[in-house]
N, CA and C atoms as a LAMMPS dump frame, in Angstrom:
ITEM: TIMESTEP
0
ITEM: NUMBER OF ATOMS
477
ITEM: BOX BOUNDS ff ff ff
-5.0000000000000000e+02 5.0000000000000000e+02
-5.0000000000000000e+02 5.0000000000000000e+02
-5.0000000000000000e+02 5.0000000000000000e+02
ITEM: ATOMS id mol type element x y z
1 1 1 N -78.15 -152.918 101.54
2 1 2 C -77.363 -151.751 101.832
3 1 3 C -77.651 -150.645 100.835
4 2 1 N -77.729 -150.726 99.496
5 2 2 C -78.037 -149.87 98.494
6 2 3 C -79.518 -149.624 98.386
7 3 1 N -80.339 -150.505 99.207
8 3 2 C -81.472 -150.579 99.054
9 3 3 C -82.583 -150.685 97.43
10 4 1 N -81.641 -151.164 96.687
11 4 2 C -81.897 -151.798 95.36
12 4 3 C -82.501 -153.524 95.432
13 5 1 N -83.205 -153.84 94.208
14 5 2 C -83.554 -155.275 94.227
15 5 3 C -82.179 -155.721 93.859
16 6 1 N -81.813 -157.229 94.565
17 6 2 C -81.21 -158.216 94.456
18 6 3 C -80.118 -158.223 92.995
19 7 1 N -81.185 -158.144 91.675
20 7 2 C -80.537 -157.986 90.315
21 7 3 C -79.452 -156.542 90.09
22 8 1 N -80.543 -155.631 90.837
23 8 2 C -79.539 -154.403 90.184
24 8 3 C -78.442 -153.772 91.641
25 9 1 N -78.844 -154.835 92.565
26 9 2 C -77.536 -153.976 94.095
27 9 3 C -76.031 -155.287 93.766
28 10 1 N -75.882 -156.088 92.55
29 10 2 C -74.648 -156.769 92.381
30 10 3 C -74.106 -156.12 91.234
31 11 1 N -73.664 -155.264 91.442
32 11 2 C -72.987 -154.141 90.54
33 11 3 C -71.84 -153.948 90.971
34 12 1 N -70.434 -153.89 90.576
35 12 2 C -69.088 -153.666 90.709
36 12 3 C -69.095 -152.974 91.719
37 13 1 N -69.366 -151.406 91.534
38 13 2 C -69.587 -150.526 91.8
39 13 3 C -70.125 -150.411 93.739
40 14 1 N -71.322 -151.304 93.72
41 14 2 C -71.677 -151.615 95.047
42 14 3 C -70.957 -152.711 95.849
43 15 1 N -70.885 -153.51 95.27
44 15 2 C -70.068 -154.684 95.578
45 15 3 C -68.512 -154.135 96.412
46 16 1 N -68.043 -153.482 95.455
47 16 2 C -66.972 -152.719 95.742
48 16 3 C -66.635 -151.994 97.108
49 17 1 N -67.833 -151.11 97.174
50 17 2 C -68.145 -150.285 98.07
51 17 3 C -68.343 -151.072 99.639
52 18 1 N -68.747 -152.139 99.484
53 18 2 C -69.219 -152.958 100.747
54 18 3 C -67.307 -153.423 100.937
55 19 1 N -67.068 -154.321 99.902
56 19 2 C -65.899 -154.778 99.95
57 19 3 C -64.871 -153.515 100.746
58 20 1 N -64.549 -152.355 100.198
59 20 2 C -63.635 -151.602 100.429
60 20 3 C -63.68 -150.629 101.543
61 21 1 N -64.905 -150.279 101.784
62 21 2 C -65.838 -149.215 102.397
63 21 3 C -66.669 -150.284 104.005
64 22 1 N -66.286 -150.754 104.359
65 22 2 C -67.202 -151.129 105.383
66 22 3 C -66.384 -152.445 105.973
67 23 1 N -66.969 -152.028 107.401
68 23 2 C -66.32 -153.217 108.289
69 23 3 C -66.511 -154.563 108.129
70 24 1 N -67.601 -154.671 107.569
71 24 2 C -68.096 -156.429 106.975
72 24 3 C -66.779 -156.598 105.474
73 25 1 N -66.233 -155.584 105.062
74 25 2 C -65.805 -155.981 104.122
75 25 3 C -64.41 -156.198 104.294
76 26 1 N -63.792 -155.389 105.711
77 26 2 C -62.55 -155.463 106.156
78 26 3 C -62.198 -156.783 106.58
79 27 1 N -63.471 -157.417 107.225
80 27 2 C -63.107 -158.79 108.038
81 27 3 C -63.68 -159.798 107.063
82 28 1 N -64.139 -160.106 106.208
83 28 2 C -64.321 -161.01 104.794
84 28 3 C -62.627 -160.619 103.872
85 29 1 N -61.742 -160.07 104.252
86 29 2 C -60.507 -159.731 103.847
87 29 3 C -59.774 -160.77 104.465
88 30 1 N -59.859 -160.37 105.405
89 30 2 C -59.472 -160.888 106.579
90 30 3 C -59.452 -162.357 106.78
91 31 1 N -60.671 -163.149 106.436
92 31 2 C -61.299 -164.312 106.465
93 31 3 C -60.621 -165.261 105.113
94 32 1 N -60.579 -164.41 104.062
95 32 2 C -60.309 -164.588 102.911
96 32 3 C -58.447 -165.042 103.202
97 33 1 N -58.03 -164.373 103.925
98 33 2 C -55.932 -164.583 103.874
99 33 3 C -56.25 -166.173 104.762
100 34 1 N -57.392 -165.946 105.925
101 34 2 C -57.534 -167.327 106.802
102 34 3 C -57.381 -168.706 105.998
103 35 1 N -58.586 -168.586 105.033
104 35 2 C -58.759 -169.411 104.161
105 35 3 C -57.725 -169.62 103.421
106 36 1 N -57.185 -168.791 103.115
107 36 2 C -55.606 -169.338 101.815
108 36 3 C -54.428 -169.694 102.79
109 37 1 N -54.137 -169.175 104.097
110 37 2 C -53.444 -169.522 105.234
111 37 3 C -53.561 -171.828 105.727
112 38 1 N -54.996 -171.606 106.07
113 38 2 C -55.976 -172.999 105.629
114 38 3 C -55.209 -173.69 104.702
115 39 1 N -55.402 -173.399 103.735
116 39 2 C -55.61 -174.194 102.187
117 39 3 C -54.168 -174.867 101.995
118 40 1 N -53.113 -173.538 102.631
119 40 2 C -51.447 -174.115 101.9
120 40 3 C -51.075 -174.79 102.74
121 41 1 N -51.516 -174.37 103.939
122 41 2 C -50.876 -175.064 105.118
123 41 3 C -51.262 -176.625 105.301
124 42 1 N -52.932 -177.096 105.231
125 42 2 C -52.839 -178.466 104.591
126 42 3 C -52.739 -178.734 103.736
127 43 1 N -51.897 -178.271 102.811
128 43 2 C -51.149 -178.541 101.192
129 43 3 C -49.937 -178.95 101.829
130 44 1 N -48.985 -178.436 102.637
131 44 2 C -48.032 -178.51 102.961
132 44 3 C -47.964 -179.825 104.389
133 45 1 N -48.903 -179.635 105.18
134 45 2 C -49.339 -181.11 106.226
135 45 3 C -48.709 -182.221 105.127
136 46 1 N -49.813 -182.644 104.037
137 46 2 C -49.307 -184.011 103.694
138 46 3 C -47.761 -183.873 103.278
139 47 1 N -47.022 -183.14 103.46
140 47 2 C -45.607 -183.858 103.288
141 47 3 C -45.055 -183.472 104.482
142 48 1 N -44.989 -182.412 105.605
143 48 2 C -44.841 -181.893 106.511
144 48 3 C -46.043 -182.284 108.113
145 49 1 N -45.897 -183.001 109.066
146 49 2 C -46.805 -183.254 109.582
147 49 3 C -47.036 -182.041 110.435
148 50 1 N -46.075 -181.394 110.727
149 50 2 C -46.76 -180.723 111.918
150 50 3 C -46.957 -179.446 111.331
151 51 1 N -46.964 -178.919 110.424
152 51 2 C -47.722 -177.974 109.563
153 51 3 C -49.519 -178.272 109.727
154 52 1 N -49.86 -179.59 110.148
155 52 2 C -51.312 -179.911 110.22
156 52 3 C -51.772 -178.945 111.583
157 53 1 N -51.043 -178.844 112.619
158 53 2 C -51.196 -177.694 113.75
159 53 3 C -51.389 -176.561 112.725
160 54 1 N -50.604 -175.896 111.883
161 54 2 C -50.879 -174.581 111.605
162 54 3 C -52.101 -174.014 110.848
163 55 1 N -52.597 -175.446 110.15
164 55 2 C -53.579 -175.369 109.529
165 55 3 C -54.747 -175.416 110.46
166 56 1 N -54.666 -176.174 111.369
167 56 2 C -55.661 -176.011 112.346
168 56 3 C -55.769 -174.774 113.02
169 57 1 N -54.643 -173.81 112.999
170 57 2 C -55.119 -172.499 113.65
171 57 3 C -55.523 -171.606 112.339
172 58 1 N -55.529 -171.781 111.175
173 58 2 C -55.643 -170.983 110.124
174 58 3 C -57.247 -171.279 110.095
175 59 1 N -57.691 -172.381 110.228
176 59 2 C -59.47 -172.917 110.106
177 59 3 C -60.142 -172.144 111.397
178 60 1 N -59.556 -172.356 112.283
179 60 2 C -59.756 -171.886 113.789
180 60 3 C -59.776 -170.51 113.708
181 61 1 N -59.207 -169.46 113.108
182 61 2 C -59.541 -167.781 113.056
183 61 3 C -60.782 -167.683 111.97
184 62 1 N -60.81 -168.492 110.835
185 62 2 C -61.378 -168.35 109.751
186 62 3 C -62.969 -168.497 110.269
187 63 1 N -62.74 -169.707 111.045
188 63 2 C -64.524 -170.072 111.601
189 63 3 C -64.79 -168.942 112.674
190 64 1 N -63.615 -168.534 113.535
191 64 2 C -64.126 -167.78 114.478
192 64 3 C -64.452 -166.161 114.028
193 65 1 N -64.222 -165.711 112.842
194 65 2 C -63.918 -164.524 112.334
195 65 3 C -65.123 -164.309 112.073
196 66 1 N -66.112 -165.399 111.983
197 66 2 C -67.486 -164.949 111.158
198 66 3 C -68.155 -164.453 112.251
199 67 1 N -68.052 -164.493 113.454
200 67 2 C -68.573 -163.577 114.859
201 67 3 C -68.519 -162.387 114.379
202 68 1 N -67.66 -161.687 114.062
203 68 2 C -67.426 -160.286 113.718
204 68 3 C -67.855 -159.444 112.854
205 69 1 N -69.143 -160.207 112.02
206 69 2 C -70.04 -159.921 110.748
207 69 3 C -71.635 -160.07 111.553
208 70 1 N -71.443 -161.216 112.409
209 70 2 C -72.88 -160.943 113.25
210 70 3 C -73.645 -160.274 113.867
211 71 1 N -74.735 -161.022 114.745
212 71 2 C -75.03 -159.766 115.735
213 71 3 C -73.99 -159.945 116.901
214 72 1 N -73.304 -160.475 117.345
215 72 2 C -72.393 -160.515 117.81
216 72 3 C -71.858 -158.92 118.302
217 73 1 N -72.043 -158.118 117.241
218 73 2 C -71.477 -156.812 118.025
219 73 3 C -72.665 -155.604 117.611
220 74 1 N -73.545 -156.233 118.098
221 74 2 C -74.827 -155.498 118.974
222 74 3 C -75.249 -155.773 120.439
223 75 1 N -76.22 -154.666 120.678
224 75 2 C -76.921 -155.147 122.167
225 75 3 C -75.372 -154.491 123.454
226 76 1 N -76.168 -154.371 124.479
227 76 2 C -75.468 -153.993 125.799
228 76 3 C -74.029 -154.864 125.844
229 77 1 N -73.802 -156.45 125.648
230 77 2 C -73.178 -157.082 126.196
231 77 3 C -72.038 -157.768 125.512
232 78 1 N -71.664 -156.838 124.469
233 78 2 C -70.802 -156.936 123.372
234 78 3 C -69.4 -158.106 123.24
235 79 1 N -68.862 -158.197 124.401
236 79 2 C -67.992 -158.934 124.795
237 79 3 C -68.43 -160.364 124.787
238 80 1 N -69.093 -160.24 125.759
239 80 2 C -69.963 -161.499 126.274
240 80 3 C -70.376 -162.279 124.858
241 81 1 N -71.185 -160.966 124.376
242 81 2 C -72.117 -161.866 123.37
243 81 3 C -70.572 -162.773 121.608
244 82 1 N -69.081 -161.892 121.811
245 82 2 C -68.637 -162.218 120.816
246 82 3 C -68.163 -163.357 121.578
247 83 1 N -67.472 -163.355 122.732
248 83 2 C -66.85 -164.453 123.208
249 83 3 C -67.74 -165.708 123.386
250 84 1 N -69.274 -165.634 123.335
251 84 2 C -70.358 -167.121 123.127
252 84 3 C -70.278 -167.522 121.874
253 85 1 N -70.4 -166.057 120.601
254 85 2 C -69.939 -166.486 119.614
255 85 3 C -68.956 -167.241 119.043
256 86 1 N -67.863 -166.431 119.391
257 86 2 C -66.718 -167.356 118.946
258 86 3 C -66.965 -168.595 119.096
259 87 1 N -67.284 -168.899 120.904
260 87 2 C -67.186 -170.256 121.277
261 87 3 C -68.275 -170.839 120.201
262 88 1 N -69.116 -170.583 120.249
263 88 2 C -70.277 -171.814 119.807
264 88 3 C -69.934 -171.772 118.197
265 89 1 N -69.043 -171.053 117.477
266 89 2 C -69.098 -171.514 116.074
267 89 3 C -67.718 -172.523 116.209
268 90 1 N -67.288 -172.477 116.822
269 90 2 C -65.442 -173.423 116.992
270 90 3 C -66.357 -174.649 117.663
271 91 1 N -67.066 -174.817 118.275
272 91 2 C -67.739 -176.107 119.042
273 91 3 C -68.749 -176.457 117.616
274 92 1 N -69.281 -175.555 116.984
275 92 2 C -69.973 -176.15 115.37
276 92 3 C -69.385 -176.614 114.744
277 93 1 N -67.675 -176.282 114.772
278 93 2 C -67.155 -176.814 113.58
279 93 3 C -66.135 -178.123 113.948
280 94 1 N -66.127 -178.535 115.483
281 94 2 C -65.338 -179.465 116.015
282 94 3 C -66.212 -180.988 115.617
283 95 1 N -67.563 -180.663 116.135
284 95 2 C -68.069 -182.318 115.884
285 95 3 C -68.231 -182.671 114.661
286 96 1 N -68.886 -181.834 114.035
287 96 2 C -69.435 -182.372 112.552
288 96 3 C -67.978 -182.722 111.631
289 97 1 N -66.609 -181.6 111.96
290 97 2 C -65.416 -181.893 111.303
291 97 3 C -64.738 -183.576 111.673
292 98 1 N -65.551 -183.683 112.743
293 98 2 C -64.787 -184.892 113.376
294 98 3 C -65 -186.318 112.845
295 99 1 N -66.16 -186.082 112.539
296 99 2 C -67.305 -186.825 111.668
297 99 3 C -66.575 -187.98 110.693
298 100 1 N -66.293 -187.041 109.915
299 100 2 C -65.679 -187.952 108.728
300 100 3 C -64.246 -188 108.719
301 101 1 N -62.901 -187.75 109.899
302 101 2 C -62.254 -188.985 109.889
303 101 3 C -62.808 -189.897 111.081
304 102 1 N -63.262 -189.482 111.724
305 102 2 C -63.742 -190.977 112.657
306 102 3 C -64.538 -192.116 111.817
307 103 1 N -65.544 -191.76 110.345
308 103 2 C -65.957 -192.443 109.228
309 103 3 C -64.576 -193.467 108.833
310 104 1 N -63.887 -192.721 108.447
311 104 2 C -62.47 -193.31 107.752
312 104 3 C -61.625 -194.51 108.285
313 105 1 N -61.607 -193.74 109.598
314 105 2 C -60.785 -194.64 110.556
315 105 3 C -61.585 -195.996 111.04
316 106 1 N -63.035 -195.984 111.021
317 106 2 C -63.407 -197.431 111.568
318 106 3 C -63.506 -198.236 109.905
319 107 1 N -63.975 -197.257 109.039
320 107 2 C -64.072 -198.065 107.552
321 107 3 C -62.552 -198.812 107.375
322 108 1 N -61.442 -198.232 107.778
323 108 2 C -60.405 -199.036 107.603
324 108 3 C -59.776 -200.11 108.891
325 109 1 N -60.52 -199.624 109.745
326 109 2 C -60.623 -200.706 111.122
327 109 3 C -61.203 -202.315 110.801
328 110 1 N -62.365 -202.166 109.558
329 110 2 C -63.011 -203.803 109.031
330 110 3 C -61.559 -204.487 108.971
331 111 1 N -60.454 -203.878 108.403
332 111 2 C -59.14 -204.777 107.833
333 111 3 C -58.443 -205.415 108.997
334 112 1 N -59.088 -205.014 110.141
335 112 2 C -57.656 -205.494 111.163
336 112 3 C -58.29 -207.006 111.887
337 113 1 N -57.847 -207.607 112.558
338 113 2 C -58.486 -208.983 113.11
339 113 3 C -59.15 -208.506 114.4
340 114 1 N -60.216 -209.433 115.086
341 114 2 C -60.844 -208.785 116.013
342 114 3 C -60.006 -207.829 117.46
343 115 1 N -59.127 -209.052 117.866
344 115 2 C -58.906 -208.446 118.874
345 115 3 C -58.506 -206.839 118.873
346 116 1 N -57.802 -206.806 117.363
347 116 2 C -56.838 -205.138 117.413
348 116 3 C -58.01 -204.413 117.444
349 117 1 N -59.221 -204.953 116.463
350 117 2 C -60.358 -203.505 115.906
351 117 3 C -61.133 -203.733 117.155
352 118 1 N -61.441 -204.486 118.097
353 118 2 C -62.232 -204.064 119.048
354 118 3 C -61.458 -202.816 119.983
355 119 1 N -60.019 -203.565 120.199
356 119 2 C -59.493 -202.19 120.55
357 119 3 C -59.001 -200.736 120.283
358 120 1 N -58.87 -200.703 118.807
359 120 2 C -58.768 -199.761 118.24
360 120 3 C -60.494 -198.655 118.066
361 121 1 N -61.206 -199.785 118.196
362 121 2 C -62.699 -199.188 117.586
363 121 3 C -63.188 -198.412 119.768
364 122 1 N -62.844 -199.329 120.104
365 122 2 C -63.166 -198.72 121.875
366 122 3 C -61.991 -197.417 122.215
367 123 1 N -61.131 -197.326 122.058
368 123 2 C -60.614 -196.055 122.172
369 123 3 C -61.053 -194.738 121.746
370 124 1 N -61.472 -195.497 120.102
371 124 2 C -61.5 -194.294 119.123
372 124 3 C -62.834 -193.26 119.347
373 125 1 N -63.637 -194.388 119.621
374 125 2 C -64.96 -193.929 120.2
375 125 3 C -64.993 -193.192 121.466
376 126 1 N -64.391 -193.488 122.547
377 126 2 C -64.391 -193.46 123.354
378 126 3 C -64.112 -191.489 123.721
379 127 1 N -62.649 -191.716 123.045
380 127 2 C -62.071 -190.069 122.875
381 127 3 C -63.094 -188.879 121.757
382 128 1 N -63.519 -189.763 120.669
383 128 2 C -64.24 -189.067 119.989
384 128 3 C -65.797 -188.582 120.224
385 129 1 N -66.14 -189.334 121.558
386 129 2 C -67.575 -189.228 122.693
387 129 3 C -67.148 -187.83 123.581
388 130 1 N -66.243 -187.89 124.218
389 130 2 C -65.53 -186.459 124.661
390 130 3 C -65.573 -185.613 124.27
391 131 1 N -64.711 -185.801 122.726
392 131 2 C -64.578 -184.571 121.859
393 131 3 C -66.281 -183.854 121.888
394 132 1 N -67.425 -184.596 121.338
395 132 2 C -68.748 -184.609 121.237
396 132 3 C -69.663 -184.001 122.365
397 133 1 N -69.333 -184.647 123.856
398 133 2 C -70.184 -183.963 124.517
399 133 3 C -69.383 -183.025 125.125
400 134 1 N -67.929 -182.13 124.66
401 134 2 C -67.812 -181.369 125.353
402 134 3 C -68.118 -180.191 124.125
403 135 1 N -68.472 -180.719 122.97
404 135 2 C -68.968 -179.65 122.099
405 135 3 C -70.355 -179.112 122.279
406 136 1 N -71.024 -180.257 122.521
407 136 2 C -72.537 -180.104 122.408
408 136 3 C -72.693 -179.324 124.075
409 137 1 N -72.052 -179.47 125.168
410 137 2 C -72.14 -178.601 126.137
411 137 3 C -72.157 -177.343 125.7
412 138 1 N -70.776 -176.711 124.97
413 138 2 C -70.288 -175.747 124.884
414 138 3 C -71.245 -174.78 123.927
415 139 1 N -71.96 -176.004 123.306
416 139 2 C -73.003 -174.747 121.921
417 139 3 C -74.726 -174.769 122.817
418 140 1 N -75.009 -175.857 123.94
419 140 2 C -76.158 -175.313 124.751
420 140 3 C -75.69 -174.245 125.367
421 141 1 N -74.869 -174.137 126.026
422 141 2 C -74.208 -172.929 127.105
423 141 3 C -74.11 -171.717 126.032
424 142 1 N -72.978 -171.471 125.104
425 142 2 C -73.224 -170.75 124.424
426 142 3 C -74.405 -170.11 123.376
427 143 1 N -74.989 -171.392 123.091
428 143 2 C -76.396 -170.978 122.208
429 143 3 C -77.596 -170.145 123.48
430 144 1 N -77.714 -170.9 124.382
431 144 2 C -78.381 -169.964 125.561
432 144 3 C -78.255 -168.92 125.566
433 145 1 N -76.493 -168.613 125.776
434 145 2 C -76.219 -167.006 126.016
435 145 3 C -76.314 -166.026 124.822
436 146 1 N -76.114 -166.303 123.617
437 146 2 C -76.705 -165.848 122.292
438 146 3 C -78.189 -165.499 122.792
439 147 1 N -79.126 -166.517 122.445
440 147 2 C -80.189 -166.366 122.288
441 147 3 C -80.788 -165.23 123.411
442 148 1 N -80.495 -165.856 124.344
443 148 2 C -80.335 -164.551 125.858
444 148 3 C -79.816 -162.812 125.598
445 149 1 N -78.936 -162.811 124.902
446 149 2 C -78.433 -161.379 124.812
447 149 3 C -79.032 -161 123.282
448 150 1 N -79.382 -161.85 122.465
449 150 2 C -80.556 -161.206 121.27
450 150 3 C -81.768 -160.966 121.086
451 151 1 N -83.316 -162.056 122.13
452 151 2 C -83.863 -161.75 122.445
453 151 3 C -84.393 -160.356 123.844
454 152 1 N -83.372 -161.073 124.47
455 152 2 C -83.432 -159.745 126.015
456 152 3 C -83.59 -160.747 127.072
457 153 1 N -84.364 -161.147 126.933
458 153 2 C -84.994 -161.616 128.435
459 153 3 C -85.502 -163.276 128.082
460 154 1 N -85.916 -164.278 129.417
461 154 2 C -86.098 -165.614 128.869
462 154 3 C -87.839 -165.232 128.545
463 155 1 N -88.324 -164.627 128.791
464 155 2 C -89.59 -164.873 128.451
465 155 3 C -89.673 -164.744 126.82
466 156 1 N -89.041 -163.442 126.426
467 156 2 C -88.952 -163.007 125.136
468 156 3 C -88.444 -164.307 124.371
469 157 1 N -87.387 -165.383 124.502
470 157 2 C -86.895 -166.344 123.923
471 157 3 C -87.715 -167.058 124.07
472 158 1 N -88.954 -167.616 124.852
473 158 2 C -89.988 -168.793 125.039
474 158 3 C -91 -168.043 124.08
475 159 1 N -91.358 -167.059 123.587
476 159 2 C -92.353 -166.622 123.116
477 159 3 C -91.74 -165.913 121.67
């Protein structure tokens, strides 16, 4: 933006200017209350359970907010292209988040006797296969339409 090297454009001064002065800096504000919204609210889950909902919508603006720094609001199809955004970063952050308590939950599944952990382990999987391919749908469909409204055309994306 200052068009300075790397060493001399992290200066208060510029830093500042992006921060205070510009729309990337309004919505990194923005992102920033998400994150502390996030943070207390599962501070407050472990003694409060259903505070874990609020935290889930505080992660849920925070991941989706980073659309609004992208290209996301370039090109003809502005809408289109934020609403693939949104989607495909909330479908990025569903499987891989899912990851490690589904880790947790079978690591503490070894403790139970067969019959419970076969059934506990076939459910868990079962719902957490769902969760999975309705993510991985949602980021081909959406990654398509990205790639589609940033290149232009499919030839331009094959080449």
């Amino acid at each position: 933006m200052s068009g300075l090297p790397l060493g001399q454009a992290i200066q208060p001064a510029i830093l500042g200017a992006v921060w205070n002065d510009t729309v990337f800096g309004g919505i990194w504000k923005l992102r920033v209350i998400f994150w502390i919204g996030a943070t207390i609210s599962a501070a407050i889950a472990l003694k409060w359970r259903r505070a874990v909902w609020i935290a889930a919508l505080f992660a849920a603006l925070f991941c989706a907010s980073l659309a609004w720094v992208g290209h996301a609001q370039t090109g003809w199809a502005i809408a289109l292209h934020l609403s693939a955004d949104v989607l495909h970063l909330l479908a990025a952050a569903v499987w891989p988040t899912g990851l490690l308590p589904l880790a947790a939950i079978l690591f503490k599944l070894r403790y139970f006797d067969a019959d419970e952990k076969c059934l506990g382990i076939e459910m868990l999987v079962r719902r957490f296969s769902i969760a999975s391919l309705a993510s991985v749908s949602i980021l081909v469909v959406t990654g398509y339409i990205n790639g589609l409204l940033l290149v232009g055309s499919w030839a331009n994306l094959l080449h």
